[in-house]
Legacy VTK file of the C-alpha trace (Angstrom):
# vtk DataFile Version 3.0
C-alpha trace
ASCII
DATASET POLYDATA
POINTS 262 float
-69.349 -80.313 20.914
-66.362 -78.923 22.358
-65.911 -81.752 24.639
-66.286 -84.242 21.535
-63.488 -82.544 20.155
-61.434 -82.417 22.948
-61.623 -86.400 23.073
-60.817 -86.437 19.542
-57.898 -84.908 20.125
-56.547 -86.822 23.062
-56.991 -90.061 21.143
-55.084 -88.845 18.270
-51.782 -87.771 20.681
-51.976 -90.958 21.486
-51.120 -92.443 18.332
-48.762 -89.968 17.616
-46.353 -90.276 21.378
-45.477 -93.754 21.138
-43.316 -92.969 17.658
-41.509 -90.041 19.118
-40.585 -91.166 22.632
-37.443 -88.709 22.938
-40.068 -85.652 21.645
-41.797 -86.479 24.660
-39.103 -86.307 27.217
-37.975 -83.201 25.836
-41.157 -81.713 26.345
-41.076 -81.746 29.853
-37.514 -80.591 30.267
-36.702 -76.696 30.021
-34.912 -75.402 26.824
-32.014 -73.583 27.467
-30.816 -71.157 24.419
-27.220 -70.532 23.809
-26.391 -67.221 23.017
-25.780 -66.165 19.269
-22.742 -63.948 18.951
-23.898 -62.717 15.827
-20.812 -60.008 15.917
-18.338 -62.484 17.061
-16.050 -62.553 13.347
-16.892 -58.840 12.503
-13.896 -56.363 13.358
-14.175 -53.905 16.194
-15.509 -50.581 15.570
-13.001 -47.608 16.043
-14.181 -43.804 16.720
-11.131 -41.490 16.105
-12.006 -37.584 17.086
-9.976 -34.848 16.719
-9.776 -31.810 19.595
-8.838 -28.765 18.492
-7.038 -26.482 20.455
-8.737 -23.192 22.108
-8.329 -20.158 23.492
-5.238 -20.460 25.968
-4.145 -23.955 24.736
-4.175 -22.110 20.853
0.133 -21.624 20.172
1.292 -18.492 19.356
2.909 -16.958 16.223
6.412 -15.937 17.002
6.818 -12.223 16.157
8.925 -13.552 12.727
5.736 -13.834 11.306
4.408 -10.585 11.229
6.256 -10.186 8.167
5.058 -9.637 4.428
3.421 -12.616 2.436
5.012 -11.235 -0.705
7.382 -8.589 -1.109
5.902 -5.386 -2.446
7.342 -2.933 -5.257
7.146 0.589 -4.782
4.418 0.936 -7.484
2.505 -1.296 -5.814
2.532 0.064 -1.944
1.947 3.193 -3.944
-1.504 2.607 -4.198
-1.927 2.631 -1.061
0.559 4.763 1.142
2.567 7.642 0.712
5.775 5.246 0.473
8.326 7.902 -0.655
7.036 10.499 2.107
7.112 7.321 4.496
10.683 6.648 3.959
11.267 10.629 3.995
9.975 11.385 7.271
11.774 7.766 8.479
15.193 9.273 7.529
14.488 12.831 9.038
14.568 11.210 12.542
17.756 8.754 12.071
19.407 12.233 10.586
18.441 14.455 13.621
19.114 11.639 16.344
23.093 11.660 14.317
23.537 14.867 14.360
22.309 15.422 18.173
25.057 12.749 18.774
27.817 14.899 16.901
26.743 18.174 18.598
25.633 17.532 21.886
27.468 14.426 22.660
30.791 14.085 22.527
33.108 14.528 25.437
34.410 17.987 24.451
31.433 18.843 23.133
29.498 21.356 25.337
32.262 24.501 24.747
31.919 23.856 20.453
28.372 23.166 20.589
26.446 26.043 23.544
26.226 28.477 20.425
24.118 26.462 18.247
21.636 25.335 21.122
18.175 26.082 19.476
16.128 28.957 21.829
12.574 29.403 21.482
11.449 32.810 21.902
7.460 33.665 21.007
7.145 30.972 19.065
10.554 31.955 16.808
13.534 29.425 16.862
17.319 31.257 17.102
20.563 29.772 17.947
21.820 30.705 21.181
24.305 32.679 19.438
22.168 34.922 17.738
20.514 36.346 21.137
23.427 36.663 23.376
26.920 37.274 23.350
29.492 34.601 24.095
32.296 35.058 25.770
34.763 31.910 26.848
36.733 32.731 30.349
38.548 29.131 30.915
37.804 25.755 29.686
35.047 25.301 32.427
33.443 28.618 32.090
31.331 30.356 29.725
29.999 33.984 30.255
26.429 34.590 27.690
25.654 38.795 27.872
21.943 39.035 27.170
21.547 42.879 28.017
20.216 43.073 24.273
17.513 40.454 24.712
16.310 40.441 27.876
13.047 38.647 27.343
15.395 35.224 25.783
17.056 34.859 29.056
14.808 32.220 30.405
13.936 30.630 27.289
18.483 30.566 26.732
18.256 28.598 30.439
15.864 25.984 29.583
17.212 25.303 26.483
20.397 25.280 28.001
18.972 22.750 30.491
17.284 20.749 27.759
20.360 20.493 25.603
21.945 17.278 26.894
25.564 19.109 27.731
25.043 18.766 31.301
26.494 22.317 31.761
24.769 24.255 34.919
23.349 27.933 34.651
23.605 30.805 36.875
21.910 34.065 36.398
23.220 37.612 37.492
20.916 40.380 36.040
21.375 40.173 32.196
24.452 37.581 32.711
24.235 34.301 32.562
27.081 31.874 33.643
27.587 28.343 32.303
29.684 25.598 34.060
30.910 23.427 31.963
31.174 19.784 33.482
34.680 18.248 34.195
35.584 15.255 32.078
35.039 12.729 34.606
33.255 8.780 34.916
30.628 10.620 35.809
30.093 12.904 33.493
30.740 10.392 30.718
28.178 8.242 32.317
25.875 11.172 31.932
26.738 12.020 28.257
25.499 7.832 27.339
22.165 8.478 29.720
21.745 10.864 27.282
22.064 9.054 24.098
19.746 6.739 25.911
17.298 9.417 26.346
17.438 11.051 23.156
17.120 7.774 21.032
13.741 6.789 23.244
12.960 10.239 21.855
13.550 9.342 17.941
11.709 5.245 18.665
8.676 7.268 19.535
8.771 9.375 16.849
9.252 6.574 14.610
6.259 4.705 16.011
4.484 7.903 15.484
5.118 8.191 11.682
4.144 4.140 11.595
1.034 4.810 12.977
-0.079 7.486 10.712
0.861 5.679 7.721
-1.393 2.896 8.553
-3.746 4.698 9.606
-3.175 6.087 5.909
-3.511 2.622 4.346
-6.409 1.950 6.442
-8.287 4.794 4.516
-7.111 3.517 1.570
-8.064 0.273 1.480
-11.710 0.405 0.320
-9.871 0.904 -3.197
-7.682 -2.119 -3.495
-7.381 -5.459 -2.515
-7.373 -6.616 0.830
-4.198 -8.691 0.263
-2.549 -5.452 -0.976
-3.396 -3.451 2.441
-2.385 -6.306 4.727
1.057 -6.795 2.772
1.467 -2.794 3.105
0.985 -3.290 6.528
2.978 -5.383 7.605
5.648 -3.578 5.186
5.251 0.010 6.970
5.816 -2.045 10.348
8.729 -4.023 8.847
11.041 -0.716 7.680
10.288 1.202 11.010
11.565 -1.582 12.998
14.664 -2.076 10.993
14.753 2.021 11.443
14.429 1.653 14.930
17.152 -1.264 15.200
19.671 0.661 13.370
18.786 3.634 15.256
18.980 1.861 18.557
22.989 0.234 17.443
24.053 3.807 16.487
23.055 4.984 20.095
25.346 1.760 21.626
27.674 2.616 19.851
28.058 5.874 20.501
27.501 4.849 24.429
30.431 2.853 24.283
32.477 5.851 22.804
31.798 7.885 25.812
32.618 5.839 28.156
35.646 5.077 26.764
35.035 1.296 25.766
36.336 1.246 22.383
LINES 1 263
262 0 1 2 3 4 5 6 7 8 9 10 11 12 13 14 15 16 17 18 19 20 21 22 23 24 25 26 27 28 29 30 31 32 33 34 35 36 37 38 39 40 41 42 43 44 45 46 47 48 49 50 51 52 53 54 55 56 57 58 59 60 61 62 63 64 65 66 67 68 69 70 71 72 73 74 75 76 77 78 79 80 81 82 83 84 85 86 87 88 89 90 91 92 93 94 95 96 97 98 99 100 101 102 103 104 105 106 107 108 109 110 111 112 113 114 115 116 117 118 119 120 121 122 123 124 125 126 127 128 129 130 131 132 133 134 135 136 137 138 139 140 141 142 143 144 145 146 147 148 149 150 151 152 153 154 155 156 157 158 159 160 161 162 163 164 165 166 167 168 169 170 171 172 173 174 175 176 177 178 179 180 181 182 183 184 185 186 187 188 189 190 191 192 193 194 195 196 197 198 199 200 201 202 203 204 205 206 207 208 209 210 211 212 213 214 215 216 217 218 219 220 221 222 223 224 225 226 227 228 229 230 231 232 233 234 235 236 237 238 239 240 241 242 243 244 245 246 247 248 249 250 251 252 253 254 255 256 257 258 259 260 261
């Protein structure tokens, strides 16, 4: 049977060639396929991304920044800090750094100002006038008679030391002698090292009254909102650096006055 039908089938291709001559060429040559660019009219795809900047290659705020969102009234940093105490205690130091510029620091200034050098004796604060006698000899010399408080003599000299005047000490029994300093460049280069040193002495105390007052707001915050704190913040640390900028063109000033630049 299967041969049968494989004659069958022979005789009927042969009908069937004749009629489609170039069909049988083209069966016996190889096809070649051209390539369909199916994506040939479509536009090209684009893939933006975006990099975002990190750690190191993150910019930095400029310092101008760290300033209030909003400015605050005093009812509202209220709630949160002590503002009126704040701007007390702020004052306090600008005051005392003045007035240790009036007394201590001007270029006649040690002669008018050794009797109202504070002295600490067991744990009591009098002026140096109140435990020794004064007595003037010249404009360079100063004689203090301590026979009637023996035990402020050293506590006199240190605060004598510690004043600022630049006047030297020397002690004979119950007598102690105080050289006053020549007016001189170098002693008016002294008196502005001073200023320097007594205004680093009033920044730190101003950075100490801004830290406990945030450390107040801190506490406080658990009872308001958190925009409130940060605003107080940044408010606290706003008025003690204009404190410490005024402070700091009072002391230049005065700097320049000694030295005789105005």
């Amino acid at each position: 049977m299967a041969l049968r039908y494989q004659l069958q089938l022979m005789s009927r291709l042969r009908n069937v060639l004749p009629t489609c001559g170039g069909l049988a060429t083209t069966l016996h040559q190889p096809i070649y396929h051209q390539p369909v660019l199916h994506n040939a009219l479509k536009p090209p795809l684009i893939v933006s991304c975006c990099r975002y900047a990190k750690g190191a290659n993150r910019p930095k705020h400029s310092g101008k920044e760290a300033k209030p969102k909003i400015a605050l009234t005093d009812d509202e940093l209220s709630e949160v800090v002590r503002i009126q105490y704040f701007r007390s205690e702020m004052q306090k130091v600008v005051q005392r750094l003045q007035e240790s510029f009036i007394k201590h620091l001007t270029i006649n200034s040690a002669a008018g100002s050794i009797d109202t050098i504070p002295v600490h004796v067991d744990g009591q604060e009098y002026s140096l006038a109140e435990v020794a006698q004064i007595a003037k000899k010249n404009p360079q010399l100063i004689v203090l008679h301590m026979a009637s408080f023996p035990d402020a003599i050293k506590p006199t000299i240190q605060a004598i030391q510690a004043s600022g005047l630049n006047i030297s000490t020397q002690q004979d029994g119950t007598t102690v002698f105080c050289h006053l300093p020549k007016i001189t460049k170098e002693h008016r280069e002294s008196l502005a090292k001073n200023a320097k040193t007594l205004f680093n002495k009033a920044k730190e105390d101003l950075l100490s009254i801004e830290r406990k007052y945030i450390k107040e707001i801190q506490k406080n915050k658990q009872n308001t909102s958190e925009d409130l704190s940060y605003n107080a913040t940044l408010q606290v640390k706003m008025e003690i650096e204009n404190t410490v900028n005024k402070a700091d063109a009072m002391t230049k000033a005065k700097q320049q006055d000694l030295l005789g630049e105005k």
